[in-house]
N, C-alpha and C positions, 0 to 999 in steps of 0.2 A: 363619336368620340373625337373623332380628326376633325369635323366638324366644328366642335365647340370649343377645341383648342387653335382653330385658326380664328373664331373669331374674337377670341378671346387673347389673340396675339396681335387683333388690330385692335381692339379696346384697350389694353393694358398703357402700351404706349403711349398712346392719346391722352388717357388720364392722367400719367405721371407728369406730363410735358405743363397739362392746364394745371397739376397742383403746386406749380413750382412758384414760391415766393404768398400765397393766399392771405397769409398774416403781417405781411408786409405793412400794408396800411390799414386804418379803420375804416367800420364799416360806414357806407354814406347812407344819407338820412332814410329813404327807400328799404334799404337790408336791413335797417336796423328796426325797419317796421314788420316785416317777415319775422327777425331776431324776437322779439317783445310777444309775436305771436305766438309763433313756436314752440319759445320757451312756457306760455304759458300753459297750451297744449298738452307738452311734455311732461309738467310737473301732474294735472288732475284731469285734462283730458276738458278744459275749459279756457275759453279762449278769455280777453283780457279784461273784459264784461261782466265775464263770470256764465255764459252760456255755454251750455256743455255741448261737444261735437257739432258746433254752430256750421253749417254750410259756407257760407263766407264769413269774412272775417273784416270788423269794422273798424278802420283804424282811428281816425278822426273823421271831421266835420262829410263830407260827401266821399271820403274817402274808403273805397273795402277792397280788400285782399283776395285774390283768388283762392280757393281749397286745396288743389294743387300743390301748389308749393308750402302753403304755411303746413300740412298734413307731411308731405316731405321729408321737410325740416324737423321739423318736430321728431320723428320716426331717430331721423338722426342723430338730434337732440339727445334723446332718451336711449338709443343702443351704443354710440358712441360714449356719450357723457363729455365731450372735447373742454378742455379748460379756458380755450380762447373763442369770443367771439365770432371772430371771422372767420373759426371754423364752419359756423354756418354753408359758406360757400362752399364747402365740399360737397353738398348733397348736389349743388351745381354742374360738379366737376364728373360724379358720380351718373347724371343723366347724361350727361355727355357720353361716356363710357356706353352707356345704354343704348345709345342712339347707333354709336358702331356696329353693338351688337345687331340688333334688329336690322341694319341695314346691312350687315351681311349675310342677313340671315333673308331679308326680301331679295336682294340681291343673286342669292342661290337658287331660290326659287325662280328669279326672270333668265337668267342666262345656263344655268347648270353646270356653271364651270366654276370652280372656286378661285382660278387667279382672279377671274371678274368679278365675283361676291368680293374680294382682298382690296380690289381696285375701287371698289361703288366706297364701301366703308373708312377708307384711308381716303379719299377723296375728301367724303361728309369730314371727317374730323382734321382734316389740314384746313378747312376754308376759316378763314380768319373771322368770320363770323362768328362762329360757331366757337372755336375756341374762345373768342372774347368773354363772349355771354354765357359760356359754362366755366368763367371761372367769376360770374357775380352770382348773390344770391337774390335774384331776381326771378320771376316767374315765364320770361321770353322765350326758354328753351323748351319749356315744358310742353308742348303741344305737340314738339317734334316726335317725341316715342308713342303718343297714341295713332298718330297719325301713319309710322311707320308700322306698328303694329294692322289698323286695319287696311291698311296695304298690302300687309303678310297675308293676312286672312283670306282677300280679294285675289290677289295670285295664287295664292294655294286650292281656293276654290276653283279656278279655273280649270286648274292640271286635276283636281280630286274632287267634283263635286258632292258637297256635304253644306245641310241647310244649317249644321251645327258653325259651320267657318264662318256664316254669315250673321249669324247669331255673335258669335265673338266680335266680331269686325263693326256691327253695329253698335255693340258693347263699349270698344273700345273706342269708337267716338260719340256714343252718350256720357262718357265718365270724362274725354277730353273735352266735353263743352267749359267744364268747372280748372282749365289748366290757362287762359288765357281770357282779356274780356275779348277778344275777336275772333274765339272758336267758338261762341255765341250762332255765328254765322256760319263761319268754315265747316264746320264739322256736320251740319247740316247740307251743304254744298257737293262734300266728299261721300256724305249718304247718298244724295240723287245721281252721284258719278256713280257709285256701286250700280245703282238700277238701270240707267244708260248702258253699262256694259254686258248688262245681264240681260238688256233688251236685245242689244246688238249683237250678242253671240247663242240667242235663244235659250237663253237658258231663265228668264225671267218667269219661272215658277209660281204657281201664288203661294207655295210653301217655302220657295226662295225668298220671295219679296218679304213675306209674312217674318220669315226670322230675320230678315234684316233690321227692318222698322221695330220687331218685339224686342232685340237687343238693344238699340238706342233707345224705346220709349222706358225701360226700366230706371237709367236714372232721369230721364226726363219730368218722369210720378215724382222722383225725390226733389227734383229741384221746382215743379210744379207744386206740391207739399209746403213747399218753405216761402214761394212767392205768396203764396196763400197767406202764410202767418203775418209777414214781412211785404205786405204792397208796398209800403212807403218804399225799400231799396231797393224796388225793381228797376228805376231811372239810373241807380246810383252802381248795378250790378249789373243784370242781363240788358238794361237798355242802354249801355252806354255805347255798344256797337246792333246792339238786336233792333228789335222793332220798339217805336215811341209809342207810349200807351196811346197816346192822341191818335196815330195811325193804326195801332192795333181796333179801337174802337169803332173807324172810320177808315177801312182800307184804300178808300177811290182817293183820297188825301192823301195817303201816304204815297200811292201810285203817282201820281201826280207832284207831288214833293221829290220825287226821285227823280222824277224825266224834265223837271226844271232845266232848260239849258245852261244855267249857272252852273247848278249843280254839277249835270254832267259831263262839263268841260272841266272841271275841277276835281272830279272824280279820275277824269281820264287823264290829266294830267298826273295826278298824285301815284294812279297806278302804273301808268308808264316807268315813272323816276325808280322805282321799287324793281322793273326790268331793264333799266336803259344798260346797255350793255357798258359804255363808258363808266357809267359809278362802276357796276355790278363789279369790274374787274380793274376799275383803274381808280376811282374817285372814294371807292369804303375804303377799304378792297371789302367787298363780301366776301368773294370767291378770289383765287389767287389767278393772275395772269396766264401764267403759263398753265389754265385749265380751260382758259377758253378754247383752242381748238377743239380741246375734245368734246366739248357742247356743243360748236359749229357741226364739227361729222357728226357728235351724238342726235342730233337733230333733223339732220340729212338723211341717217339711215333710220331715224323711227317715223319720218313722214313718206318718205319713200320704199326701202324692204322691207321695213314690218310692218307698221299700218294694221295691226290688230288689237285688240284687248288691251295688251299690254301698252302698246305706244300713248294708246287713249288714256288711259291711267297715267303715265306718267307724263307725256305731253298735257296733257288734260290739267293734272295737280300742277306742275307748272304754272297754267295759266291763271288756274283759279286764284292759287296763291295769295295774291296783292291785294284780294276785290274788298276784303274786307276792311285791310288798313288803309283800303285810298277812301273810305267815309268820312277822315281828317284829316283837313288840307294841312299835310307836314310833308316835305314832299323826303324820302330818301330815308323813311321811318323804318328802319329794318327788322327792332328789335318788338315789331307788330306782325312782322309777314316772315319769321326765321322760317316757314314752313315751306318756302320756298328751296331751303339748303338742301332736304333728301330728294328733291327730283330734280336740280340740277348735278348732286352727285351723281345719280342716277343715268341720266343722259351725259355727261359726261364719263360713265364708264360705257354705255355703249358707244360714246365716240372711240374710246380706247379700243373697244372690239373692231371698228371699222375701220379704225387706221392699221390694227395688229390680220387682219384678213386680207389687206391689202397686197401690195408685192415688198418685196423685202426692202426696199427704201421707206418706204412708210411705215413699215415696222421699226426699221430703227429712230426715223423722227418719234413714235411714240415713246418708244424706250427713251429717248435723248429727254422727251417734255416729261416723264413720269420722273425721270432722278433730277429736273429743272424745279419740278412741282416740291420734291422735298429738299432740296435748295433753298427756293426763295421761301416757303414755309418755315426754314431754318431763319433765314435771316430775319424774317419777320417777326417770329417770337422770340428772337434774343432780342431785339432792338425795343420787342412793348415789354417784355418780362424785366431789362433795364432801364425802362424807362421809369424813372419815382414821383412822376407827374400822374401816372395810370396808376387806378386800382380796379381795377376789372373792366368797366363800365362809365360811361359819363353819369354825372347826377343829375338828380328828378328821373327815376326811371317813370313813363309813362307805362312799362310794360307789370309792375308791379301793381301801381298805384296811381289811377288815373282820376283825374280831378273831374269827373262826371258834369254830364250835360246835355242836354237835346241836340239832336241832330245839327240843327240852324245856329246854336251855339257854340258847337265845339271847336270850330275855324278858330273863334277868336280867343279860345283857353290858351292859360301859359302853355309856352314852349314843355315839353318833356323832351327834354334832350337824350335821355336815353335811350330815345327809339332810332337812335341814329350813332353812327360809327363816324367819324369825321376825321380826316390826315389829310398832312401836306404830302408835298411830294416824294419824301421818303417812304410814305406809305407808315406812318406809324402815327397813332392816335393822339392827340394832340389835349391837352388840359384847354386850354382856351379856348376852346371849341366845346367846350361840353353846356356852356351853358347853365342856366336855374330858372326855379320857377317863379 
């Protein structure tokens, strides 16, 4: 019960803070494609086509919606009934909330202290990130709660093993491949992390393995079902980050397409930009300044005294992070790799425990950088929340509605500016910088 009222005293906040101003302005052309969905969802359970519980959702010409969010939406739609528009974005504001949740909740399970669960969750919902993109109604955030979910599972399994956790856990990233087109990939990436640790700490069962892979292939049947109906928008849906039917057919090509030194100099580039500590904390901001130490120490003490299961899981998800949105030379695409947010939380509440274990002057620098952290967090969202140049998000979200294409094509598709956060030097989001397609 103390439990769910602490975490639910880091979620409350969070949410009230991103629903402040929502209806401000109209929806941009992106939400208003989620809107049209939603709504039509909501009224017969048919999306705007007239196909009933369609799996994705087809806006225009090479354009489809992820299930995700228009299913969301719609949910909201329909229990809410809200009179304005742009309530839509509340279900935004609402995963947001979520993400707290859950991440106090994996957070309890990694350190077993609840000021640190308080610490991991207030971290995830101060970064400027995060708050942007859970107050648009865009599909960027979404990936974030299945992913922390089978992170819950993966940790919990550890302290309690049950083939039923990894059953869920695989679950919960079969049903997140349909929250982003680049959990296509991730979400398969963070299943082969599952087995890595479960090799590495012996416990890779073949009744382990077996429920992990049987909880992801359940919706994989479904979404392998509907490619079946629908070959035509397989390019247009699972292959706009997955694998190119040309290379699924002919894998030594696709091999070979990937280790092009072009390619992956461009790959590496793009994915670096998505870690380069300068953006990460000075050039979005993604993350706020004054949290970078604790990612320094947090990263100190999980490559050096912990170095187990744990570190690898979260050091690990760190890294993998980006791998997917560097397939598009954009370099600084955030609102493609937000999955990055809970395992920098994450590591930066174990930097907090390593500067609070320390000697008592270290303990006060962290207390000094934790009331710094909701400072500039303060200042930061009074400054975008008055800003009447922002409504959530730059337009053209790329993270909604991506203008599909081959691999070797997609370099030179319009800009989607919404996979990117852009400010001057005051650190606040800037209209002219957003961009069109």
């Amino acid at each position: 019960m103390r439990t769910g009222a602490a975490a639910l005293g880091a979620a409350i906040p969070i949410a009230i803070v991103a629903a402040i101003g929502l209806s401000r302005t109209p929806l941009r052309a992106d939400e208003q494609l989620v809107l049209a969905q939603a709504r039509a969802v909501a009224a017969d359970w048919r999306d705007t086509e007239g196909h009933r519980l369609p799996l994705y959702f087809h806006a225009h010409d090479s354009v489809w919606l992820q299930p995700s969010v228009v299913y969301a939406s719609a949910l909201w739609l329909k229990v809410a009934s809200p009179a304005s528009p742009t309530s839509v974005r509340a279900m935004s504001v609402l995963v947001g909330a979520l993400d707290a949740v859950l991440m106090y909740a994996v957070a309890r399970r990694l350190f077993k202290r609840e000021p640190m669960a308080l610490v991991a969750a207030v971290s995830l919902g101060l970064a400027p990130a995060h708050f942007i993109y859970s107050r648009a109604a865009v599909d960027s955030l979404y990936p974030v709660p299945f992913v922390l979910a089978w992170l819950w599972c993966v940790v919990t399994f550890l302290a309690r093993p049950s083939p039923a956790l990894l059953f869920a856990g695989g679950l919960c990233l079969g049903i997140g491949v349909g929250s982003h087109p680049t959990s296509v990939v991730m979400m398969p990436i963070f299943l082969a992390m599952t087995y890595v640790v479960l090799l590495r700490g012996g416990r890779a069962s073949p009744a382990s393995l077996a429920a992990a892979i049987a909880g992801f292939a359940v919706p994989m049947l479904v979404l392998g079902a509907w490619i079946a109906r629908h070959p035509d928008a397989y390019l247009d849906t699972v292959g706009v980050f997955g694998p190119h039917p040309a290379h699924v057919r002919n894998p030594i090509d696709g091999v070979r397409a990937f280790l092009n030194w072009n390619t992956l100099t461009t790959r590496v580039t793009t994915y670096w930009s998505l870690l380069d500590p300068s953006w990460l904390f000075v050039g979005g901001p993604v993350l706020l300044l004054s949290q970078a130490p604790f990612v320094v120490a947090g990263v100190r003490r999980l490559a050096i005294a912990e170095r187990g299961d744990q570190a690898l899981l979260v050091l690990g998800g760190l890294v993998a992070a980006p791998f997917a949105a560097s397939a598009i030379d954009e370099r600084h695409a955030i609102g493609r790799a937000l999955i990055i947010l809970p395992f920098a939380a994450l590591i930066a509440a174990y930097g907090v425990l390593e500067l609070w274990s320390a000697s008592r002057r270290w303990r006060c620098v962290a207390a000094a950088l934790l009331v710094l952290m909701a400072i500039e967090f303060g200042v930061f969202a009074r400054g975008y929340l008055t800003n009447t140049a922002n409504d959530g998000v730059p337009s053209g979200s790329a993270a909604t509605a991506i203008r599909c294409s081959p691999p070797a094509a997609r370099a030179a598709s319009a800009r989607p500016a919404s996979a990117m956060i852009s400010v001057p030097a005051v650190r606040l989001p800037r209209s002219s910088d957003a961009g069109s397609e």
